[in-house]
C-alpha positions as CSV (number, residue, x, y, z in Angstrom):
1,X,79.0,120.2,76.5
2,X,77.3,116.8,77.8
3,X,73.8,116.9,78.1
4,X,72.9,117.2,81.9
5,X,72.7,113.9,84.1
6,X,69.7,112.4,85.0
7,X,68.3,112.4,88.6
8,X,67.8,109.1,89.0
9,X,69.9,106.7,90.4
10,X,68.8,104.2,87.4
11,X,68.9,106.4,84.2
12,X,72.0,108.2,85.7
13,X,74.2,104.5,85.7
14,X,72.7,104.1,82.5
15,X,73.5,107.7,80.9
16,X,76.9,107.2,82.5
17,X,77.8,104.3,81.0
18,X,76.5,104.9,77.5
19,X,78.8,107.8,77.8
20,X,82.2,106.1,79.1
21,X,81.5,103.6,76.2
22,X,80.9,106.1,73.6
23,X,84.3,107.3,74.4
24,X,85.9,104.1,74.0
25,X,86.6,103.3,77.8
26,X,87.3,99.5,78.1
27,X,85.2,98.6,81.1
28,X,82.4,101.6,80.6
29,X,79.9,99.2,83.0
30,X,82.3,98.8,85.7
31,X,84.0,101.9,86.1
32,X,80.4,104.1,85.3
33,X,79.1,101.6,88.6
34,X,82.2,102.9,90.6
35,X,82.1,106.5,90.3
36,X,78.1,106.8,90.7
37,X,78.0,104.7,93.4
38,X,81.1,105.9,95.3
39,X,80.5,109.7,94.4
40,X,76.4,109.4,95.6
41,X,77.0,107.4,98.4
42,X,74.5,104.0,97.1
43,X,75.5,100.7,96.6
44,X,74.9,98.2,93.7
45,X,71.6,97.1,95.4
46,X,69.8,100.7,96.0
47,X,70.5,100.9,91.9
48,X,68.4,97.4,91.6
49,X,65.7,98.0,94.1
50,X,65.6,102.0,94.2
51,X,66.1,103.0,90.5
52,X,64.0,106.0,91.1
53,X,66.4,107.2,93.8
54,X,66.9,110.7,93.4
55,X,70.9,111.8,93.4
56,X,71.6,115.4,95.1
57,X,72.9,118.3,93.1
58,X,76.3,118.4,95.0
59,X,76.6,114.3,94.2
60,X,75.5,115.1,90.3
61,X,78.5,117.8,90.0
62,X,81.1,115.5,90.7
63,X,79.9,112.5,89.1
64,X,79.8,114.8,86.0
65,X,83.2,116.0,86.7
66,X,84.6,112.2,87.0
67,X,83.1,111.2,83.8
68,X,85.1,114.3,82.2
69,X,88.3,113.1,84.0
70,X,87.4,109.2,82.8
71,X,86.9,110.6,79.5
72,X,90.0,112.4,79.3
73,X,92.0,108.6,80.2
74,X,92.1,109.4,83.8
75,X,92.0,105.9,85.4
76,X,89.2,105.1,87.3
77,X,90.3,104.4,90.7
78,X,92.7,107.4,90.6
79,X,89.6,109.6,90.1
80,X,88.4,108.0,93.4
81,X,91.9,108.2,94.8
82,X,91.7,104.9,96.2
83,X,91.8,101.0,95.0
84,X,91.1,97.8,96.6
85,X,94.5,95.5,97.4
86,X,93.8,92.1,98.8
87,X,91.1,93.1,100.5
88,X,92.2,96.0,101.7
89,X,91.2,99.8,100.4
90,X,94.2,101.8,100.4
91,X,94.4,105.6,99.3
92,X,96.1,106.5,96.1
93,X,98.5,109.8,95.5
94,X,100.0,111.0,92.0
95,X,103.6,109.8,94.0
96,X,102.3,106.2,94.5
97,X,101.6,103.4,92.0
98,X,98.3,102.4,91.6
99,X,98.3,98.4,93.6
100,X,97.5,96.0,91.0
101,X,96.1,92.4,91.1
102,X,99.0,90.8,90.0
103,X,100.7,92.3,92.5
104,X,98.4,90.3,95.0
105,X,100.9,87.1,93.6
106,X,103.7,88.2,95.5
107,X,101.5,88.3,98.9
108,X,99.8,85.1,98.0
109,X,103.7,83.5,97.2
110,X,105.1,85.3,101.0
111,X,102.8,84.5,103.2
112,X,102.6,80.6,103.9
113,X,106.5,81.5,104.7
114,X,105.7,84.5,106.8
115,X,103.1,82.3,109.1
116,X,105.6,80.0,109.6
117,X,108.1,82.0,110.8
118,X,105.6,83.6,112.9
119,X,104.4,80.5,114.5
120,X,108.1,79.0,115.0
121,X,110.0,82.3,116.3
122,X,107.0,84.5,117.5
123,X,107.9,87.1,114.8
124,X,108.4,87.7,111.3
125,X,110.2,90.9,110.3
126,X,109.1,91.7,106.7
127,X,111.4,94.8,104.2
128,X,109.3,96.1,101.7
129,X,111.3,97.7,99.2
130,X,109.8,100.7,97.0
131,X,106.5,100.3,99.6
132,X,104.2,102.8,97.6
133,X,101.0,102.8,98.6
134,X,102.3,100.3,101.6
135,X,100.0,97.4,99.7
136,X,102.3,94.8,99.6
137,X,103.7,94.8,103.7
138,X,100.4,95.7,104.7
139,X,98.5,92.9,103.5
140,X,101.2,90.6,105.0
141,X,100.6,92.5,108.2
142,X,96.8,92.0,108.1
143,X,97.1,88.4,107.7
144,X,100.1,87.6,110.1
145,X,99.1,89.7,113.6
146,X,103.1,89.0,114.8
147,X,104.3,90.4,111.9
148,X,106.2,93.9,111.4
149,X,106.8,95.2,108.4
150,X,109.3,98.7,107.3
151,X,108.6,100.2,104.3
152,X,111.0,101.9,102.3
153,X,110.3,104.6,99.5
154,X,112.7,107.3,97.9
155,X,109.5,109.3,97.3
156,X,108.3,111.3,100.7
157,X,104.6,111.4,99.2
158,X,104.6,107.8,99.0
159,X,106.1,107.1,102.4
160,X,103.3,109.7,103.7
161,X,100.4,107.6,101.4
162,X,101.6,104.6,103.3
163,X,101.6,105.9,106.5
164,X,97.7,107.1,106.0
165,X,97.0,103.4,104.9
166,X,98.5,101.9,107.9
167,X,96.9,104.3,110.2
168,X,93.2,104.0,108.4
169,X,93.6,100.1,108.9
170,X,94.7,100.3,112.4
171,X,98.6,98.6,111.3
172,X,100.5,101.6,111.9
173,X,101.6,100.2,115.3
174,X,103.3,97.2,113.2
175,X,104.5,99.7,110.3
176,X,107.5,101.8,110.0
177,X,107.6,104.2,106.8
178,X,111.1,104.7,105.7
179,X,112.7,107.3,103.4
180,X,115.3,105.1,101.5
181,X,116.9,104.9,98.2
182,X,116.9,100.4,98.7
183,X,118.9,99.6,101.2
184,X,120.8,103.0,101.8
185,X,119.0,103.9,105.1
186,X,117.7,100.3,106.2
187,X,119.1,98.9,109.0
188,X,118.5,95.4,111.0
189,X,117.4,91.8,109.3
190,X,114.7,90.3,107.9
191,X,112.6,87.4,107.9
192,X,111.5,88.7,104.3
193,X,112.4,90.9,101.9
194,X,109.5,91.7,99.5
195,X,109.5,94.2,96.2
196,X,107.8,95.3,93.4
197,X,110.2,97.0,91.5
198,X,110.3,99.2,88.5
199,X,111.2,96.9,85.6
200,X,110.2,98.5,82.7
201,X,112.9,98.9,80.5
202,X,113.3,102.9,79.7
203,X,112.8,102.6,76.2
204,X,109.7,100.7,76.0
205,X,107.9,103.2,79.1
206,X,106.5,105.4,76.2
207,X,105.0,102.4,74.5
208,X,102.5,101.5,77.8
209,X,99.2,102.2,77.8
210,X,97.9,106.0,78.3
211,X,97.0,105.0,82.0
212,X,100.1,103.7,83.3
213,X,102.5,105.9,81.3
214,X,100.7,109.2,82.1
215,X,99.2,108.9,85.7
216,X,101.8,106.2,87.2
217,X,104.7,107.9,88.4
218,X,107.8,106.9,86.2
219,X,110.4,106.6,89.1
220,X,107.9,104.1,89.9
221,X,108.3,102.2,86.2
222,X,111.8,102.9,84.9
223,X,113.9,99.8,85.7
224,X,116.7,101.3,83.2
225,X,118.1,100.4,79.8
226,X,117.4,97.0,80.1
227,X,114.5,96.7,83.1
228,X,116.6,94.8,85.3
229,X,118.6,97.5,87.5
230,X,116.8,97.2,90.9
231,X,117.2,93.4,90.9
232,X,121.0,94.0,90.3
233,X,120.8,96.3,93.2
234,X,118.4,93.7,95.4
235,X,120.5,90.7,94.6
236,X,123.9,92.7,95.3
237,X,122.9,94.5,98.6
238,X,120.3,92.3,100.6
239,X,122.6,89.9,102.5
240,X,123.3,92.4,104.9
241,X,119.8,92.4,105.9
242,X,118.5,89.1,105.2
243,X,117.9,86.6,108.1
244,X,119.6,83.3,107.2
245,X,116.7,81.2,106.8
246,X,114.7,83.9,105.3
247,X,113.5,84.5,101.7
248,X,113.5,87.4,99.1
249,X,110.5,88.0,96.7
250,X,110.5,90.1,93.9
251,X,107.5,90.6,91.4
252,X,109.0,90.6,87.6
253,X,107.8,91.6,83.9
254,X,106.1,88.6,82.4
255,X,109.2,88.1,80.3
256,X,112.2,88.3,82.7
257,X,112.5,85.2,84.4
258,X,115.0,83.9,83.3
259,X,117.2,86.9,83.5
260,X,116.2,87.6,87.1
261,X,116.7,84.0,87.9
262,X,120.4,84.5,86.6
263,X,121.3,87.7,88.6
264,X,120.4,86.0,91.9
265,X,122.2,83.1,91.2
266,X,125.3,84.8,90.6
267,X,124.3,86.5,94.0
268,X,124.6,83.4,95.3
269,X,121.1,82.8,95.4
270,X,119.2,79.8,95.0
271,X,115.5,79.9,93.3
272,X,112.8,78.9,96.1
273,X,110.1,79.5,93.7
274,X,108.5,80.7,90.7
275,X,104.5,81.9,90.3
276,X,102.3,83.1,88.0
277,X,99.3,85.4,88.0
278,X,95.9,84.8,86.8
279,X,96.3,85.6,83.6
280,X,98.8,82.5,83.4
281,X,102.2,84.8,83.2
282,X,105.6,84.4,85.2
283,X,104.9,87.2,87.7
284,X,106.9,86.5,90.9
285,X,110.1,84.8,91.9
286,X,111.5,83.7,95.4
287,X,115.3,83.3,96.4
288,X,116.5,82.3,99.5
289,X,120.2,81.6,100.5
């Protein structure tokens, strides 16, 4: 049993930190900062200027009861069930993956294309393939007001996760939640057709850290034997719904460029462009006809 937290706002940051980093948490400063502050309703300045601020009982309990979950190898921003995505806070369910900055690549990579097209024809029609947590088609929606964006999900709980983000950021009017295994249920063309697929290969999903393997879901991971199924299915099935001047972008493990370079070009495909994250690693590729 932990010792009881401390009232005040600055021993209590303190005593929750000392605690995440006894346990061997990577970031213990960071994510002790998020759940005080999110969980007692401060910010980072009432900790400087107010360190005698007294937290309420109620707050205490469940800033206790996140440490324990933290502890335990809960990610962080699954214990507040939501993260920040270019921007944006969207809400986080066990069906959805949690956003991640690389993914932020892919929207940095679409959008200079999706403004254009908005500014030539008035519109840009953006697919979102495996939508999740909606965090790729609505950050393209919040910086391109004449966009529209349909996100598609096999997973109900996602599509409803989505939904609530839209509707929390005022896009639902631009965005249509879609129950789809890929293209199965889609209909009409696109100006862009964006994914991040599952490409982990299915042997190497029980070698990824505790976080992602045991809180992400796996239909969310598993790109089969060899990672590279959903771009097979991508590259085979999206002419039918690809506008002919318009693009597809696809986020990729660090290591499968070349590969997914090859099975769009036997598509027929021609690469528009290759970009990396911040941490320097191939992380997204764009095709175009």
């Amino acid at each position: 049993m932990a010792d009881a937290l401390p009232a005040a706002l600055g021993p209590l940051l303190r005593a929750a930190r000392e605690r995440l980093a006894a346990a061997g948490i990577a970031d213990p400063q960071l994510d002790s900062r998020l759940i005080v502050e999110h969980l007692s309703g401060t910010t980072r300045t009432q900790a400087i200027a107010e360190p005698d601020r007294i937290v309420d009982v109620a707050a205490l309990a469940a800033i206790e009861a996140a440490l324990r979950r933290r502890v335990a190898g809960e990610p962080v921003h699954r214990i507040l069930g939501h993260r920040e995505f270019y921007g944006l806070r969207l809400s986080l369910s066990p069906e959805t993956l949690e956003p991640r900055p690389d993914t932020e690549t892919l929207v940095d990579a679409v959008l200079p294309f999706a403004r254009a097209m908005a500014e030539i024809v008035g519109e840009c029609r953006i697919l979102d393939l495996g939508t999740g947590t909606g965090a790729i088609a609505l950050a393209l929606l919040s910086a391109v007001p004449a966009a529209t964006a349909t996100g598609t999900d096999i997973s109900s709980g996602a599509l409803a996760t989505a939904t609530r983000n839209a509707t929390e950021l005022g896009l639902a009017e631009r965005f249509k939640a879609l129950q789809s295994n890929w293209f199965e249920k889609v209909s009409g063309r696109y100006h862009v057709i964006a994914a991040n697929p599952p490409y982990i290969p299915s042997r190497d999903i029980r070698n990824l850290q505790d976080e992602v393997r045991d809180f992400d879901p796996r239909q969310a991971l598993d790109g089969g034997a060899d990672g590279l199924v959903p771009y097979r299915i991508i590259a085979g099935e999206a002419e039918g719904f690809l506008e002919a001047q318009g693009k597809i972008a696809v986020e990729i493990g660090h290591t499968q460029r070349n590969e997914v370079a090859e099975i769009f070009t036997a598509a027929r495909y021609r690469l528009a462009g290759a970009y990396r994250d911040l941490g320097g690693n191939d992380r997204v590729l764009m095709f175009e006809r």
